[in-house]
C-alpha positions in Angstrom: 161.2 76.8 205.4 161.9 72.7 206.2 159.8 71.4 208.4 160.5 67.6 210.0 158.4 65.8 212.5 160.4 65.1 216.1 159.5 62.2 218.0 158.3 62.7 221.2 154.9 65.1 223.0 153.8 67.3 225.8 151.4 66.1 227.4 149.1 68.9 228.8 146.8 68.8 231.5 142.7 67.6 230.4 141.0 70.1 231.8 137.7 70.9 233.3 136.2 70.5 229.3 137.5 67.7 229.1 136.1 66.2 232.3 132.7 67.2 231.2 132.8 65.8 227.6 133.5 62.2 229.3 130.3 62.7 231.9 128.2 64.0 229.2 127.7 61.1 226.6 126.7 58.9 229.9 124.8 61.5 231.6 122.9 61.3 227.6 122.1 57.4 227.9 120.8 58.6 231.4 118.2 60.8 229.5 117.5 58.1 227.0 116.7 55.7 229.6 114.0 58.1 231.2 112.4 57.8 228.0 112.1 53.6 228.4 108.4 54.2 229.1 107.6 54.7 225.4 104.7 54.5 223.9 106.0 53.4 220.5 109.6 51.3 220.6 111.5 50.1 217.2 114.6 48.6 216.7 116.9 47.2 213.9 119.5 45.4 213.9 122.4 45.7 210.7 125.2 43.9 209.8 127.6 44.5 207.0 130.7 43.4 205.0 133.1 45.5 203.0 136.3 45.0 200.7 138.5 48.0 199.4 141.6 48.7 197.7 143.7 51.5 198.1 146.5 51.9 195.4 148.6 54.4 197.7 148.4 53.8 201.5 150.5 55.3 203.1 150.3 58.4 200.8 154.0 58.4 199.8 155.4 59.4 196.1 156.9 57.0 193.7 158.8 54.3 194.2 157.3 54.3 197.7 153.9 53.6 197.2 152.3 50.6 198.3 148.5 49.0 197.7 146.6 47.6 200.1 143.3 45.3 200.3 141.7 46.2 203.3 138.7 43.9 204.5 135.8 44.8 207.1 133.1 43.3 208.6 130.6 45.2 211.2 126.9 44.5 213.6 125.2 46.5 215.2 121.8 48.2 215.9 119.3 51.2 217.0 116.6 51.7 219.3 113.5 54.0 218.6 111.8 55.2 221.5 108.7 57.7 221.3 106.7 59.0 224.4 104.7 61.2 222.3 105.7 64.3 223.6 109.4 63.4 223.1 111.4 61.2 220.9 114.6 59.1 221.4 117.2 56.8 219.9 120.4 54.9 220.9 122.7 53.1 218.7 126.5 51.4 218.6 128.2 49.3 215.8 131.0 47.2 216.4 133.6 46.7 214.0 136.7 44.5 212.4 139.1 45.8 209.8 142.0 43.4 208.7 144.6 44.0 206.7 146.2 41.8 203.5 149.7 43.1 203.4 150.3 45.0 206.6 148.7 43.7 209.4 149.8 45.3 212.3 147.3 47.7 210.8 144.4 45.2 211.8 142.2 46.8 214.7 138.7 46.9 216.0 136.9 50.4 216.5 133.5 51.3 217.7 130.3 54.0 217.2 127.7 54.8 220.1 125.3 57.6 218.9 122.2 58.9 220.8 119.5 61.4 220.7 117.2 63.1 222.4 114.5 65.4 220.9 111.6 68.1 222.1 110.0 68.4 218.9 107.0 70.5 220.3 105.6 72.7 223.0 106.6 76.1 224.6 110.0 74.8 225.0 111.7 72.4 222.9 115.1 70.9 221.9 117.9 68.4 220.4 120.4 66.7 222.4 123.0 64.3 220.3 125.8 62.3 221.6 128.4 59.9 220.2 131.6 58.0 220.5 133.9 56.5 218.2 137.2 54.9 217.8 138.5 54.3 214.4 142.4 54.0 213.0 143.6 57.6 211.6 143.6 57.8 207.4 147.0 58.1 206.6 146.9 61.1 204.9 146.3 62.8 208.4 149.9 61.2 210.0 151.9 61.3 206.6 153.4 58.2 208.1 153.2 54.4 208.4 152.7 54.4 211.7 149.3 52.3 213.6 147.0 55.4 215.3 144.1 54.7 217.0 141.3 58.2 217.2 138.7 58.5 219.6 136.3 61.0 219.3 133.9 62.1 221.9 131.1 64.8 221.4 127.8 66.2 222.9 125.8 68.5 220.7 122.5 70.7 222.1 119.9 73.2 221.0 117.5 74.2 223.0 114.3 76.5 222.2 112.5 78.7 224.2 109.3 80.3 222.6 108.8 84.3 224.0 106.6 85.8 221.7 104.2 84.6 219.0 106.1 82.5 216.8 109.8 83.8 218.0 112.2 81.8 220.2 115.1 82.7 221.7 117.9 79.7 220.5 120.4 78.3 222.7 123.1 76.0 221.8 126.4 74.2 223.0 128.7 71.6 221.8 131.6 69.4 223.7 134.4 68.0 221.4 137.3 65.8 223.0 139.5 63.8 220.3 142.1 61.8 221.9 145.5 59.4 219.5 147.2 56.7 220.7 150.1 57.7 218.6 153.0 59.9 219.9 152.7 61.9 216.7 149.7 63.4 217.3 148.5 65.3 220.4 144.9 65.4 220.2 142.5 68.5 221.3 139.6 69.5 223.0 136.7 71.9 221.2 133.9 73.5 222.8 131.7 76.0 221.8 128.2 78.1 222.6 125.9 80.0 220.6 123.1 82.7 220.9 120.6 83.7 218.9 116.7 84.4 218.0 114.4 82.5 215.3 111.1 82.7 214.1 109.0 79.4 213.8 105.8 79.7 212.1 103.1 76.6 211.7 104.1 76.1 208.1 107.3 74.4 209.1 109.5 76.7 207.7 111.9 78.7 210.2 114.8 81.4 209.7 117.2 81.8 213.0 120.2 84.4 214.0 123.2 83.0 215.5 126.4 84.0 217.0 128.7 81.4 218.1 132.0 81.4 219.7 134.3 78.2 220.1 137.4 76.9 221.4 140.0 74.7 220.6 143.0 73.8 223.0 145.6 70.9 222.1 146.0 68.1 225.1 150.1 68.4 224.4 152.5 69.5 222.2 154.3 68.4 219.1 157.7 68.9 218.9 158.4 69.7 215.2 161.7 71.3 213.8 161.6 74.4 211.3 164.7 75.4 210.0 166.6 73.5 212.2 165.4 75.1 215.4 163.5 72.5 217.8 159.6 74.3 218.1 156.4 73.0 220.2 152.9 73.1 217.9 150.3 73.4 219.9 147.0 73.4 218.2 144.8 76.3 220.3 142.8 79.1 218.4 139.7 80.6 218.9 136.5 81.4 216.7 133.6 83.9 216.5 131.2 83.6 213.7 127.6 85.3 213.2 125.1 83.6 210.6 121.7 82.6 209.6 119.6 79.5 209.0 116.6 78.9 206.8 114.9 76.4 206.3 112.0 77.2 203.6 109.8 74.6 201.6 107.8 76.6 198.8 106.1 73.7 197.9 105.8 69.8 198.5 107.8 69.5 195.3 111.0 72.0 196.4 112.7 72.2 199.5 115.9 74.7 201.0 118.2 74.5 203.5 120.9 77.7 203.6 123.5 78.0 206.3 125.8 81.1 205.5 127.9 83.0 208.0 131.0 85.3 208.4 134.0 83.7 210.4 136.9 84.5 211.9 139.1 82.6 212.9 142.4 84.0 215.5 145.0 81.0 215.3 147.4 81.1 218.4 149.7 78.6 217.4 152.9 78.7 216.6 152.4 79.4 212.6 149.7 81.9 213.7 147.6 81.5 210.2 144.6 83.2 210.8 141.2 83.3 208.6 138.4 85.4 207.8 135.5 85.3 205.8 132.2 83.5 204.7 131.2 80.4 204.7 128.3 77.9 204.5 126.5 75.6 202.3 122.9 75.4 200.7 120.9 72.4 200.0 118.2 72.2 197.8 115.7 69.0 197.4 113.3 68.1 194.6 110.7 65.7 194.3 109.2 66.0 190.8 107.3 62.0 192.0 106.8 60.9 195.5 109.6 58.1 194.5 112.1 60.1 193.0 114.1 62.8 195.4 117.4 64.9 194.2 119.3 66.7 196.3 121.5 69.5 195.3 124.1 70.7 197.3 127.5 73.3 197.4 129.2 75.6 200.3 132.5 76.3 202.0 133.6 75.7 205.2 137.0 75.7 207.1 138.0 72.5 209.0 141.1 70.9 210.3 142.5 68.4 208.1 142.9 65.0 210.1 140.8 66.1 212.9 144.9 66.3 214.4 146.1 70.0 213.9 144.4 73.2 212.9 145.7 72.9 209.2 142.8 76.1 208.3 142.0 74.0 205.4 139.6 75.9 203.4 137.2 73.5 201.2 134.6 74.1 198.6 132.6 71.4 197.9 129.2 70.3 195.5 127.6 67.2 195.2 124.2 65.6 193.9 122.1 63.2 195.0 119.6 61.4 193.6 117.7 58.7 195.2 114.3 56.4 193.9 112.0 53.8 194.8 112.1 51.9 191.5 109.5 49.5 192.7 107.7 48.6 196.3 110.9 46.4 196.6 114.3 48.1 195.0 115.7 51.1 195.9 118.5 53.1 194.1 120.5 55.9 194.8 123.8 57.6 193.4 125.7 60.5 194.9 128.8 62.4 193.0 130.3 64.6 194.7 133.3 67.0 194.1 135.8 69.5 196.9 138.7 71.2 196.3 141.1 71.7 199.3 143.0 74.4 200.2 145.8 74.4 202.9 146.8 77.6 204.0 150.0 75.7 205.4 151.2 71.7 205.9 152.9 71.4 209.0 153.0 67.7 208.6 154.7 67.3 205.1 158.4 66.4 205.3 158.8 68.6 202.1 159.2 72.7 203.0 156.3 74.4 204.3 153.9 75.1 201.5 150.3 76.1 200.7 148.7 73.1 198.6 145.6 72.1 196.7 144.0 68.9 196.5 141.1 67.8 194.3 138.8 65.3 195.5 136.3 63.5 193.5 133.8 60.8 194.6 131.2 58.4 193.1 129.0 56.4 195.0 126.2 54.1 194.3 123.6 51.8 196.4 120.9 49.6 195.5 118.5 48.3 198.6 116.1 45.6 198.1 113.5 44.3 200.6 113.6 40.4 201.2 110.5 40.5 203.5 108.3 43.6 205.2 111.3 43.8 207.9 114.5 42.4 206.0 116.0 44.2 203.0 119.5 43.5 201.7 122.0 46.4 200.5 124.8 46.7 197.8 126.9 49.3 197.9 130.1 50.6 195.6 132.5 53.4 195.6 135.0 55.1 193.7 137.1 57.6 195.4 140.2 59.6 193.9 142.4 62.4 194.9 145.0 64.7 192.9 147.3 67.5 194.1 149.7 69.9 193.6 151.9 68.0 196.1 152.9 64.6 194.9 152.4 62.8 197.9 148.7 63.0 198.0 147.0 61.2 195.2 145.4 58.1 195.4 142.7 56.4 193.7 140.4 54.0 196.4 137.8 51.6 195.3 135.4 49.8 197.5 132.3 47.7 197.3 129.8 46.9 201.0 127.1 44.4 201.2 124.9 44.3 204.2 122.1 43.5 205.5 119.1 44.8 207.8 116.4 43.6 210.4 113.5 45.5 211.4 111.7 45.0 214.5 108.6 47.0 216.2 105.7 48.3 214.9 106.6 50.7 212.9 109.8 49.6 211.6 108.7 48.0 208.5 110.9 48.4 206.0 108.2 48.2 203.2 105.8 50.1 203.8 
């Protein structure tokens, strides 16, 4: 089966979704701003710089591939609000990346985050919000081409407490990705869930879910198999039932397990449906009070790209180990390790075939505090990929220096 990429898209209708996923990030900030009469109000204010090479770009095989030294700068900030009985913050980063060899590629993107949080009383809950425009990796577009992603999404949990220490959970979450490219259509997700927990003093709490979601393409992609024209249109449904626990033996160990059984009905053209479990758990250990190490391995099914429902299937492990080598310094490293499995690739212009891709990452940071409320942080990274496809690997290397004011008080960073 030969699959090639047609120019051109369907553009669908939005939605009543997708109307709601634009009201709700302001209708967040709205929240936020009822919580101005804070008690307690801390704010920092970050700035950073960032050079990286890439030795394939475009992800293209021999002779085709090209480098690239990709420079970025970014400011921006994060307010703390706390009115005692509920906590709040709002953030936003602007940022500049400019390109040395291809520079049509040069573009400005954006973040805006916020929270909301009920940490205590009969009824409590967690309401996030972001927004962010960024340029598409290209091993999403499998093309040279300049696409612009914008994500929006509204996250909620709320907790209502019946009996004793149980509490019946509710949640919901709002997910509207939009491209400014032809090539790729964008979606909309959206999703509820259901379930009971049981909250005792200690701190530790197991919960019962079932959640359902959505996900319906904005257009469709014309995209020719076997010579005959076809429209992809990403749009499946998914039901899964889990647990989460969240269980600290001691003030030395700490466990975080997420597991669940999915299942996954794809109504796409390529129908590739997917059953089965998935989940991660994450273990933390603090043998000193500076020294933390955090352990942690799952699976989980995602769409590669964040374009079209790919079911890639990744496994994944990484550790993390973090310490406070003096009042002053701080270290961390993280290696990490997933292997990728596509169940199908309807983006590569080679025939339609299941692939594997190993990823491998290793990242390290040292933080050191000028003043009580100004630390400086270095930051480098090594990331490379292999497959089974010859397209795909590429070996990326990247070093970030930035820098961070704290303001309030209780934002020292020393403390």
């Amino acid at each position: 089966m030969v699959v090639t990429l047609v120019r051109g898209r369907t553009v669908g209708a939005s939605g009543r979704r997708a109307r709601i996923v634009r009201r709700a990030l302001p209708a967040c900030l709205i929240a936020i701003g009822w919580c101005a009469q804070a008690t307690a109000a801390d704010w920092v204010i970050n700035g950073h710089g960032e050079a990286r090479d890439d030795d394939n770009l475009f992800r293209k095989p021999s002779p085709q591939r090209q480098s690239e030294q990709i420079y970025s700068a970014g400011i921006g900030g994060l307010l703390y609000l706390n009115t005692g009985s509920m906590t709040a913050n709002i953030g936003g980063e602007i940022n500049r990346s400019l390109f040395a060899k291809n520079d049509y590629l040069n573009n400005t993107g954006y973040i805006l985050t916020a929270r909301i949080s009920r940490p205590k009383g009969r009824l409590t809950f967690d309401v996030t919000a972001s927004r962010e425009k960024r340029l598409s990796d290209f091993s999403e577009i499998f093309s040279n081409i300049r696409n612009m992603q914008t994500f929006t999404q509204v996250d909620g949990q709320v907790r209502l407490k019946l009996v004793g220490d149980i509490r019946a959970v509710v949640g919901g979450s709002l997910t509207r990705n939009q491209n400014s490219s032809i090539f790729a259509s964008g979606y909309n997700n959206s999703g509820a869930s259901l379930g009971l927990g049981y909250f005792p003093p200690t701190g530790n709490y197991i919960t019962l879910l079932y959640q359902q979601s959505r996900s319906r393409g904005l257009g469709g992609q014309p995209i020719d198999v076997d010579g005959v024209t076809e429209i992809y249109r990403q749009r499946f449904n998914e039901r899964r039932i889990g647990a989460t626990i969240h269980y600290q033996p001691s003030a030395l160990l700490l466990a975080d397990v997420r597991i669940g059984y999915l299942r996954r009905n794809d109504k796409s053209i390529f129908d590739k449906n997917f059953s089965g479990v998935v989940g991660d758990v994450s273990l933390t250990w603090r043998p000193r009070r500076t020294i933390e190490v955090i352990a942690r391995a799952g699976r989980q099914l995602q769409s590669d790209g964040y374009i079209y429902s790919d079911s890639v299937r990744q496994d994944f492990v990484s550790l993390l180990a973090r310490s406070s080598v003096t009042n002053r310094l701080k270290a961390d490293l993280l290696a990490s390790y997933a292997k990728q499995h596509f169940v199908y690739d309807i983006l590569s212009p080679v025939p339609i075939e299941p692939r594997t891709d190993k990823l491998r990452q290793l990242k390290g940071g040292l933080s050191y505090a000028l003043t009580n409320r100004m630390t400086l942080r270095l930051e480098g990274r090594r990331s490379w990929r292999r497959s089974t496809n010859e397209l795909y690997p590429y070996t990326e290397n990247a070093g970030t220096l930035g820098i961070k004011f704290a303001f309030g008080p209780g934002a020292k960073i020393v403390r």
